[in-house]
Backbone as JSON Lines, residues from 0, in Angstrom:
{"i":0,"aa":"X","n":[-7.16,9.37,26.0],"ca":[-7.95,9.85,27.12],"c":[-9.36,9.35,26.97]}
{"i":1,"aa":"X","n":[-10.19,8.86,28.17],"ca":[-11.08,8.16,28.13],"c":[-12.4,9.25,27.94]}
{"i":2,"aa":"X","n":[-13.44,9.2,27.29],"ca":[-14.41,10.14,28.11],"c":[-14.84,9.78,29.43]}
{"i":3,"aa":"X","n":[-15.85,11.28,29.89],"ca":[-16.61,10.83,30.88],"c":[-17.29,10.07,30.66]}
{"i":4,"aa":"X","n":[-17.86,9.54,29.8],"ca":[-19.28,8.43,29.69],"c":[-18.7,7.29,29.7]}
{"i":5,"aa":"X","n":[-17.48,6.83,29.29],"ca":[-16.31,5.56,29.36],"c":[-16.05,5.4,31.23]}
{"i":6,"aa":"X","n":[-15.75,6.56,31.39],"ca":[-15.49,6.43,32.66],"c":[-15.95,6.23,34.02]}
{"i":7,"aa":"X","n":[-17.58,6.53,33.68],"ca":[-18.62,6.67,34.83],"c":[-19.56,5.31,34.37]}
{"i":8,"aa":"X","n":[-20.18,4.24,35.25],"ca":[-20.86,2.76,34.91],"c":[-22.14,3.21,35.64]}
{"i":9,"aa":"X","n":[-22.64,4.75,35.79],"ca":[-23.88,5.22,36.34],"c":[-24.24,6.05,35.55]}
{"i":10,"aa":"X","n":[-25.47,5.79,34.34],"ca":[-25.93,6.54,33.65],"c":[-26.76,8.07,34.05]}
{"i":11,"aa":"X","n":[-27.04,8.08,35.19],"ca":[-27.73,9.14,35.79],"c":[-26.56,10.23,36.39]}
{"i":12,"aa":"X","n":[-25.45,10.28,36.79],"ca":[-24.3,10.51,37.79],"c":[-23.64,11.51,36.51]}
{"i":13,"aa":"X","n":[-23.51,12.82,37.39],"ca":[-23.08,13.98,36.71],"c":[-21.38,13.63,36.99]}
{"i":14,"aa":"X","n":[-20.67,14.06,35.71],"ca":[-19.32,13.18,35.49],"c":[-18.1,15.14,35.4]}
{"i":15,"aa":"X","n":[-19.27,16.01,35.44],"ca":[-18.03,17.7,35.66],"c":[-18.91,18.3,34.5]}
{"i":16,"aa":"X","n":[-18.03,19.34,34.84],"ca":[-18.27,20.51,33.49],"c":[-16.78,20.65,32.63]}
{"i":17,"aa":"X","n":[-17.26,21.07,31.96],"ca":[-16.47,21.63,30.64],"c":[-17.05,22.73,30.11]}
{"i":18,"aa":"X","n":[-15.61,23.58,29.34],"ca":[-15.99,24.51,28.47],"c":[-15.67,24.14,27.08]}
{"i":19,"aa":"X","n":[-16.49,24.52,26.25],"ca":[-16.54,24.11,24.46],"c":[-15.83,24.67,23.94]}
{"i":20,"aa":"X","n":[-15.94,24.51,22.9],"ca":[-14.68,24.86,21.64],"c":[-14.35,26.89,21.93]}
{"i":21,"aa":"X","n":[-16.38,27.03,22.04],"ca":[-16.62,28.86,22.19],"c":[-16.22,29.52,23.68]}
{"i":22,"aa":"X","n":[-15.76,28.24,24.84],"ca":[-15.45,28.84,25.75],"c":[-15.98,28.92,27.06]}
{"i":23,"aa":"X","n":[-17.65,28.34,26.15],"ca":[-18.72,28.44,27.33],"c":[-18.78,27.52,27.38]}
{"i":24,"aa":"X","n":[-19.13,27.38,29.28],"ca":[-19.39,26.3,29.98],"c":[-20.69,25.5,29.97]}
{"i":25,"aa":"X","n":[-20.48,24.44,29.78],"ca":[-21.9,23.78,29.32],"c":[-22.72,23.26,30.79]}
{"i":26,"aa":"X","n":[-23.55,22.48,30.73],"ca":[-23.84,22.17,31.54],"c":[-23.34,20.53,32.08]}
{"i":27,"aa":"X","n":[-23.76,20.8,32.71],"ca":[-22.83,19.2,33.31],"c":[-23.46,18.17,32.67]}
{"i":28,"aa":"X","n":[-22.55,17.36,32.2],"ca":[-22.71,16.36,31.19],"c":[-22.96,14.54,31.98]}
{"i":29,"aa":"X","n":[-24.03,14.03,31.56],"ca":[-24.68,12.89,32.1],"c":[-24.08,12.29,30.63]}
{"i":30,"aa":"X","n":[-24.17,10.87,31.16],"ca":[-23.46,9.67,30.52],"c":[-24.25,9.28,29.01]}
{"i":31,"aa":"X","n":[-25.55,9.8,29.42],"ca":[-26.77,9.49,28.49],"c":[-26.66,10.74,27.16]}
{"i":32,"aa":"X","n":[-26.28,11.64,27.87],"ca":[-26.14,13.06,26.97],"c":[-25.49,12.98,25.24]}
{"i":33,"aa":"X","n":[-24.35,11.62,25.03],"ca":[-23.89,11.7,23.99],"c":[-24.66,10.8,23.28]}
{"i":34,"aa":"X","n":[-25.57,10.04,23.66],"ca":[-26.46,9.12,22.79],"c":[-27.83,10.09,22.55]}
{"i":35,"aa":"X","n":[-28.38,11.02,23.54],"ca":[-29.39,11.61,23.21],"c":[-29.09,12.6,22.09]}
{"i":36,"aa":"X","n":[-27.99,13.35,21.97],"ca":[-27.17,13.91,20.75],"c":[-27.32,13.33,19.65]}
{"i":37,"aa":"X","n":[-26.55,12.32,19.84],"ca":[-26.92,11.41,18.68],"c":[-28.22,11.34,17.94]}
{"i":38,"aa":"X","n":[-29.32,10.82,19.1],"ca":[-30.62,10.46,18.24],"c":[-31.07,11.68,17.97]}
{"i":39,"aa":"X","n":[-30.9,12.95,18.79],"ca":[-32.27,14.46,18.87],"c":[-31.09,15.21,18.8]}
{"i":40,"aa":"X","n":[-30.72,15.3,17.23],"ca":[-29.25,16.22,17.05],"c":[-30.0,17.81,16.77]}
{"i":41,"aa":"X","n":[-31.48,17.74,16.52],"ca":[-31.66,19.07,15.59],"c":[-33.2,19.52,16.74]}
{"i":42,"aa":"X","n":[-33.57,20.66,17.1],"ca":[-34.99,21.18,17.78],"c":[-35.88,20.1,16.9]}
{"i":43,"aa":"X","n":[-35.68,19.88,15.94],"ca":[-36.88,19.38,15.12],"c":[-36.92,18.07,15.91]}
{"i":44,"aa":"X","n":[-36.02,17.35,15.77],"ca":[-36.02,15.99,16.04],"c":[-36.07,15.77,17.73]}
{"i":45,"aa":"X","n":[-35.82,16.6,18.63],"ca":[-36.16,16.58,19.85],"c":[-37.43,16.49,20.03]}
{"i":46,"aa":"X","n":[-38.36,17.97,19.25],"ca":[-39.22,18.12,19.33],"c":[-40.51,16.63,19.11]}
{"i":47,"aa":"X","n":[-39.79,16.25,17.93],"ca":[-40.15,15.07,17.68],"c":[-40.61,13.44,18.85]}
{"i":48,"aa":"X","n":[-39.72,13.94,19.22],"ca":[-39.73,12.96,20.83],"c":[-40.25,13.08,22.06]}
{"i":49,"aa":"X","n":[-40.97,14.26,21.69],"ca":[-41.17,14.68,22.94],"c":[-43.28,13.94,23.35]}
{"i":50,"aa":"X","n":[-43.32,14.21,24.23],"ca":[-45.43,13.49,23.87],"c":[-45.77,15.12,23.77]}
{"i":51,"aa":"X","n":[-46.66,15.3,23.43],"ca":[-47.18,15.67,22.95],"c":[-47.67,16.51,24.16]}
{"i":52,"aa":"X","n":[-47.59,16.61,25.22],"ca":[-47.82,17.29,26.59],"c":[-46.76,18.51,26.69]}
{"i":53,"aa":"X","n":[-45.21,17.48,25.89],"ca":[-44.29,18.4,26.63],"c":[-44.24,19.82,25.08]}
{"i":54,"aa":"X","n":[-44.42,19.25,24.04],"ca":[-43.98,19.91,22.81],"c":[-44.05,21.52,22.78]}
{"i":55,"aa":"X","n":[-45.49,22.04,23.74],"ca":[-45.64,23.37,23.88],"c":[-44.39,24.16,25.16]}
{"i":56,"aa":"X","n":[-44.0,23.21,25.9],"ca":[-43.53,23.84,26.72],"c":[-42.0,23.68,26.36]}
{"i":57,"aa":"X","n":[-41.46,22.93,25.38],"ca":[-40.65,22.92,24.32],"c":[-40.34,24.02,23.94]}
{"i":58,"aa":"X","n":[-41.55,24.52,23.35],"ca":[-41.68,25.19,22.03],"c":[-41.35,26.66,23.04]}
{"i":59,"aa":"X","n":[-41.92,26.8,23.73],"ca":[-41.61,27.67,24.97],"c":[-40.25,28.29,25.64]}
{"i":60,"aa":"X","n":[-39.59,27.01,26.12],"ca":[-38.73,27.15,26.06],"c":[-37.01,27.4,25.14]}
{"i":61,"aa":"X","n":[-37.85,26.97,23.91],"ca":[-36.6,27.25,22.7],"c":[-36.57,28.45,22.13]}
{"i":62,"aa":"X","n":[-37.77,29.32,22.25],"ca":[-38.0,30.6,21.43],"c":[-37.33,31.63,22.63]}
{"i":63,"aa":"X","n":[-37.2,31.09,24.08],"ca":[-36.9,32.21,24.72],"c":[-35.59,31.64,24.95]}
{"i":64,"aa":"X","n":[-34.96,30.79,24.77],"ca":[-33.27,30.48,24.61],"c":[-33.32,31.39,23.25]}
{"i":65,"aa":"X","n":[-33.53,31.26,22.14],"ca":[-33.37,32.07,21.44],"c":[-33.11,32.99,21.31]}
{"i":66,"aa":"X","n":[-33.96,34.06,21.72],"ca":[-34.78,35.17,22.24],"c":[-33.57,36.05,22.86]}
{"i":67,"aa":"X","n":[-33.24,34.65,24.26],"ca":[-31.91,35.57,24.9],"c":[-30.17,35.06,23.9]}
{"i":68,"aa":"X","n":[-30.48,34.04,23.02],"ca":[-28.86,34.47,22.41],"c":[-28.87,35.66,21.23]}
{"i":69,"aa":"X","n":[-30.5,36.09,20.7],"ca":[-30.29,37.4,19.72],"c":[-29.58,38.28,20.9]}
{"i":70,"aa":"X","n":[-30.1,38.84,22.03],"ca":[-30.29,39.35,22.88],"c":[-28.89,39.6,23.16]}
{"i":71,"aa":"X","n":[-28.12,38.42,23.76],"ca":[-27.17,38.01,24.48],"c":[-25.6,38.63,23.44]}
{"i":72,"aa":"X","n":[-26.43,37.43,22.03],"ca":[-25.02,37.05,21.55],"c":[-24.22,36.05,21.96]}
{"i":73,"aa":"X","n":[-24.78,35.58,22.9],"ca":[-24.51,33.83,23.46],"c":[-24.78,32.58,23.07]}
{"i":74,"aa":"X","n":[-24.55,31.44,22.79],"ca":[-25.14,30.6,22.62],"c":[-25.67,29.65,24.06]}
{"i":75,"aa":"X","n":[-24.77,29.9,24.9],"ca":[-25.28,28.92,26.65],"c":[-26.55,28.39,26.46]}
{"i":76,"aa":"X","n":[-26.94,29.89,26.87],"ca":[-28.73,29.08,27.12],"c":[-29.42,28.53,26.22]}
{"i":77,"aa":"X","n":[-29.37,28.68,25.22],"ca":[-29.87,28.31,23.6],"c":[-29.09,26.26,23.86]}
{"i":78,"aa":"X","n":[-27.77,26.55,24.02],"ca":[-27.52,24.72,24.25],"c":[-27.75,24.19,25.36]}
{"i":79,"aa":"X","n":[-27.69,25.04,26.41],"ca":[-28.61,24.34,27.92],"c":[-29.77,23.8,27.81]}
{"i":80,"aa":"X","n":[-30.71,24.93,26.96],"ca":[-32.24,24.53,26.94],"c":[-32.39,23.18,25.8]}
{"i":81,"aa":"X","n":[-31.48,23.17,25.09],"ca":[-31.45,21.99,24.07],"c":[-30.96,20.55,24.85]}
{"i":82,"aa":"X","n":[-30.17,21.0,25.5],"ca":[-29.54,19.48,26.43],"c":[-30.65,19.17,27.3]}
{"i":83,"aa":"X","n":[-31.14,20.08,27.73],"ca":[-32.44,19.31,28.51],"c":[-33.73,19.2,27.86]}
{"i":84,"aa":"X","n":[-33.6,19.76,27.12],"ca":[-35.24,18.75,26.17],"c":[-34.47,17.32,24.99]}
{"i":85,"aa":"X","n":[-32.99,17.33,25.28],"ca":[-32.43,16.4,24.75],"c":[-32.59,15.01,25.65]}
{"i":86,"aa":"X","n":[-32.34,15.4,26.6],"ca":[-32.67,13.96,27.73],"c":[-33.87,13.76,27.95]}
{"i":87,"aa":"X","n":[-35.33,15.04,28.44],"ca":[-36.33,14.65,28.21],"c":[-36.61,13.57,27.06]}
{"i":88,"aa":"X","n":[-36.63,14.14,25.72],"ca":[-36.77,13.38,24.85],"c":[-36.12,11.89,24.67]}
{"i":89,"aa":"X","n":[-34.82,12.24,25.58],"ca":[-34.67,10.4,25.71],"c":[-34.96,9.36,26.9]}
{"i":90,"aa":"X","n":[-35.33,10.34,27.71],"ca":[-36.39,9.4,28.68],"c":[-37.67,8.97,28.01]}
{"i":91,"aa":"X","n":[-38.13,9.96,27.48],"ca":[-39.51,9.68,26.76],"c":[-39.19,8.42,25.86]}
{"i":92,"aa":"X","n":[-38.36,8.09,25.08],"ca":[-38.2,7.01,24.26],"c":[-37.43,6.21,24.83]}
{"i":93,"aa":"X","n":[-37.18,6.48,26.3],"ca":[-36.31,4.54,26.54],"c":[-37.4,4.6,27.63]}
{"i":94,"aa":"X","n":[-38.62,5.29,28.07],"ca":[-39.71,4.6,29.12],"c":[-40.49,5.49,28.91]}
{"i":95,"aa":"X","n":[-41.35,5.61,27.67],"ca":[-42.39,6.6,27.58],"c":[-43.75,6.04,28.49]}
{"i":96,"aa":"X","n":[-43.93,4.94,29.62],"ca":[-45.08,5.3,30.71],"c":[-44.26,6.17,31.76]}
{"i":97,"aa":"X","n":[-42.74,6.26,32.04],"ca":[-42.55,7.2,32.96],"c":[-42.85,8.27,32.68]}
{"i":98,"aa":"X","n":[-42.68,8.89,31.27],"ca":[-42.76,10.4,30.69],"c":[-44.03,10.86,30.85]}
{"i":99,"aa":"X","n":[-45.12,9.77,30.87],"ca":[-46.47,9.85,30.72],"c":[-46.62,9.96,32.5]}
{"i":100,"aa":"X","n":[-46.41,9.49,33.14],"ca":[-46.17,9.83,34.66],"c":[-45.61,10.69,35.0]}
{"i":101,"aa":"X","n":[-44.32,11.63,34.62],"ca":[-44.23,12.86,34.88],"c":[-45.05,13.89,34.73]}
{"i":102,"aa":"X","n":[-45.73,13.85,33.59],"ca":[-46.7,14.36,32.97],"c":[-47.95,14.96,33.65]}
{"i":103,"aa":"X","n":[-48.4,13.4,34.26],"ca":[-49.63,13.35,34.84],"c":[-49.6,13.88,36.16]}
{"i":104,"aa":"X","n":[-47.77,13.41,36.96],"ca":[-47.71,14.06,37.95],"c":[-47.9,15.81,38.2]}
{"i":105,"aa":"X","n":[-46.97,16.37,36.9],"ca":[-46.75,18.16,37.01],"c":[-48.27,18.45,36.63]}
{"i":106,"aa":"X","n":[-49.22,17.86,36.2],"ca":[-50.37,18.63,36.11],"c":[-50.85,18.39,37.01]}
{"i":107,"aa":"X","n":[-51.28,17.07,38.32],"ca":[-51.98,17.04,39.36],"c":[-51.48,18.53,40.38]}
{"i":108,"aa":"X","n":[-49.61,18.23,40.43],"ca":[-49.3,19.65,41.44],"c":[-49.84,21.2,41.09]}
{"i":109,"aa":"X","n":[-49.76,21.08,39.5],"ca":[-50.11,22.37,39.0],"c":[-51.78,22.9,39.3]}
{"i":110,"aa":"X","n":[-52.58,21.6,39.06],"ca":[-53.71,21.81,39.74],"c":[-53.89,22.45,40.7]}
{"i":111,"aa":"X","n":[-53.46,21.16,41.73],"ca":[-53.45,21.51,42.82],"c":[-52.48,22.69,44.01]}
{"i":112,"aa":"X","n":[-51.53,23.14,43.36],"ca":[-50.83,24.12,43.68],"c":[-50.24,24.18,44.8]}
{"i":113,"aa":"X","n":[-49.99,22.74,45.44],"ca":[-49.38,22.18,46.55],"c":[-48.5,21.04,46.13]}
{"i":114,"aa":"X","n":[-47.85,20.93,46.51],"ca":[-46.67,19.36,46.23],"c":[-47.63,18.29,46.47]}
{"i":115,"aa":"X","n":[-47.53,16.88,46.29],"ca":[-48.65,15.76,46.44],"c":[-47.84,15.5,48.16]}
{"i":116,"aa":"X","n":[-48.94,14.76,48.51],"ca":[-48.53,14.21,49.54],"c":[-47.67,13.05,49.65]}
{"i":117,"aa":"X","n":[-47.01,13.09,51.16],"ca":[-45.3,12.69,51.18],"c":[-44.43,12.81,50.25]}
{"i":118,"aa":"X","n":[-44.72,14.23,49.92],"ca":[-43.04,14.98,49.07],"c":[-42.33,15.35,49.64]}
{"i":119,"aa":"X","n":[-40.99,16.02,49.48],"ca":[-40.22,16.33,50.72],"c":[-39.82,17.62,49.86]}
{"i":120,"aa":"X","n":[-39.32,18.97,50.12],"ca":[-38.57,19.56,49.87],"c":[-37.17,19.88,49.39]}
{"i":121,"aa":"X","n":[-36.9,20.1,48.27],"ca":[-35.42,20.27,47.6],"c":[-34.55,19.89,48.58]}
{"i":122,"aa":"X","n":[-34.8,20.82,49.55],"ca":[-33.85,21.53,50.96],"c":[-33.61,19.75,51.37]}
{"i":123,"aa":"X","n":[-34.93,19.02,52.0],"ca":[-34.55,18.28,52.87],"c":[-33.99,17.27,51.75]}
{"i":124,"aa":"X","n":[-34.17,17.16,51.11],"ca":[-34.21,15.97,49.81],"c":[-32.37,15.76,50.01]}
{"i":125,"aa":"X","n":[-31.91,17.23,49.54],"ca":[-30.78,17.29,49.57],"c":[-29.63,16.63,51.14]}
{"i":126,"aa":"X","n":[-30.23,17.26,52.13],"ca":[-29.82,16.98,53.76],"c":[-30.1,15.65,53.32]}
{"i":127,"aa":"X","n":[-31.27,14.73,52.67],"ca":[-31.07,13.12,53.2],"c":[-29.67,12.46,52.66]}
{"i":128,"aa":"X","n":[-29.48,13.3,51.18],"ca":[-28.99,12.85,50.51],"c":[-27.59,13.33,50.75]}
{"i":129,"aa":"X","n":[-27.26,14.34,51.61],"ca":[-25.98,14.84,52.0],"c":[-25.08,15.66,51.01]}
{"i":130,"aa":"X","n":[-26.0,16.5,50.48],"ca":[-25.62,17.62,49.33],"c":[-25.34,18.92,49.78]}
């Protein structure tokens, strides 16, 4: 049996869900997901990858995945929040001026507390895109 990442020739293109060995459903798995594993297997080493913009909001987000599997008794959110500072971290190292452009972008909106101009909304984003 092939994987999804064998099977899909679009690295960005969500390929399903699955549930793990524990049952829980992960999050939907991108093609890129088993190489970012690979390189950012441990918080440390994510953390590691990350610039230096994102590391606090990292750090942020791993203590309260945490937080809710003492809580929980779950692991989900604890590997959700890891899969996505797992791909951050590998965008950051296969085009760290884009990472540096995300960057620069979420602080201009945050500034400014309006979307930049000619953004479009989730909503319509989705309707162009027929979601």
């Amino acid at each position: 049996m092939s994987s999804p990442a064998a099977r899909s020739s679009e690295p960005d293109r969500p390929v399903g869900r699955a549930a793990d060995a524990d049952g829980l459903e992960s999050a939907p798995e991108w093609v890129g997901d088993g190489r970012a594993a690979e390189l950012f297997g441990s918080p440390e080493l994510i953390r590691a990858g990350l610039l230096p913009e994102h590391a606090g909001e990292f750090d942020a987000a791993f203590d309260a995945a945490l937080s809710a599997a003492r809580r929980t008794l779950r692991l989900d959110q604890l590997r959700s929040t890891l899969q996505v500072w797992r791909r951050v971290a590998l965008l950051t190292r296969d085009d760290p001026d884009a990472a540096r452009r995300l960057v620069d972008t979420t602080v201009e909106v945050r500034r400014a507390g309006a979307s930049r101009p000619d953004s479009v909304s989730w909503d319509v984003l989705r309707a162009e895109l027929g979601l």
